[in-house]
C-alpha positions in Angstrom: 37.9 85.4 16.1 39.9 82.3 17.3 38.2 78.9 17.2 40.2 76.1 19.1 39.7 72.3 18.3 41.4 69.4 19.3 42.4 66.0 17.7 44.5 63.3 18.9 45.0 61.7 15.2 48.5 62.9 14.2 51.0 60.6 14.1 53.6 63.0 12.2 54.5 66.4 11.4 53.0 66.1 7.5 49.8 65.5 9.3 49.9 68.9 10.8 51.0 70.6 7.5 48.3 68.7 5.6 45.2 70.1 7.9 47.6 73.5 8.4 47.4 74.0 4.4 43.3 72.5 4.1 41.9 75.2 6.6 44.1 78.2 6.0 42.3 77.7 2.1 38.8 77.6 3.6 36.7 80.6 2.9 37.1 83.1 6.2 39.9 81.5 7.9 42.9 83.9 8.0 45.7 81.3 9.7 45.5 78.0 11.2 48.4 76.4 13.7 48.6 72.5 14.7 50.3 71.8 17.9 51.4 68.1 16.8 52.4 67.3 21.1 48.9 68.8 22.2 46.5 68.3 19.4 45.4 71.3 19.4 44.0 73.3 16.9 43.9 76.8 16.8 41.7 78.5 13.3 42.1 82.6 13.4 39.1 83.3 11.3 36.8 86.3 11.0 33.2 84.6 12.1 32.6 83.3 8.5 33.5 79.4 8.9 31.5 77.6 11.6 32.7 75.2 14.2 31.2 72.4 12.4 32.7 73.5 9.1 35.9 73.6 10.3 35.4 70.0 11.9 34.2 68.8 8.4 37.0 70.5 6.9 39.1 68.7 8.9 37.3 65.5 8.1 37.8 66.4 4.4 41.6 65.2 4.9 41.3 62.0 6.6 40.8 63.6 10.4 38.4 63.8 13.6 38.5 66.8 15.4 36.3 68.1 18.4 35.6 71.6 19.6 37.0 72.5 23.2 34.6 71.5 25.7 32.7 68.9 23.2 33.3 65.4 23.6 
């Protein structure tokens, strides 16, 4: 299962590795990938993690993040 979130909050590349390295370690999620240009998120997961957990995982680390189509 794919969630895809977006954030316009990263200002450098160690940004995208911190929240990279936060989700891949949450329970479910199976790999994460940051487009720093875009701000999109993309979480592979297998149905376990919510959208709203991955937001508040996100928010765990100093970020805001939305789910496509949320505003």
């Amino acid at each position: 299962m794919q969630t895809v979130l977006r954030s316009n909050e990263f200002s450098c590349p160690s940004c995208v590795q911190k929240i990279e390295k936060h989700l891949d370690q949450q329970p479910g999620v199976n790999a994460t990938k940051v487009h720093f240009t875009t701000g999109r998120i993309v979480v592979d997961h297998d149905g376990t993690p919510t959208t709203d957990a991955l937001i508040a995982a996100i928010g765990e680390v100093g970020y805001t993040a939305t789910a496509r189509g949320r505003n």
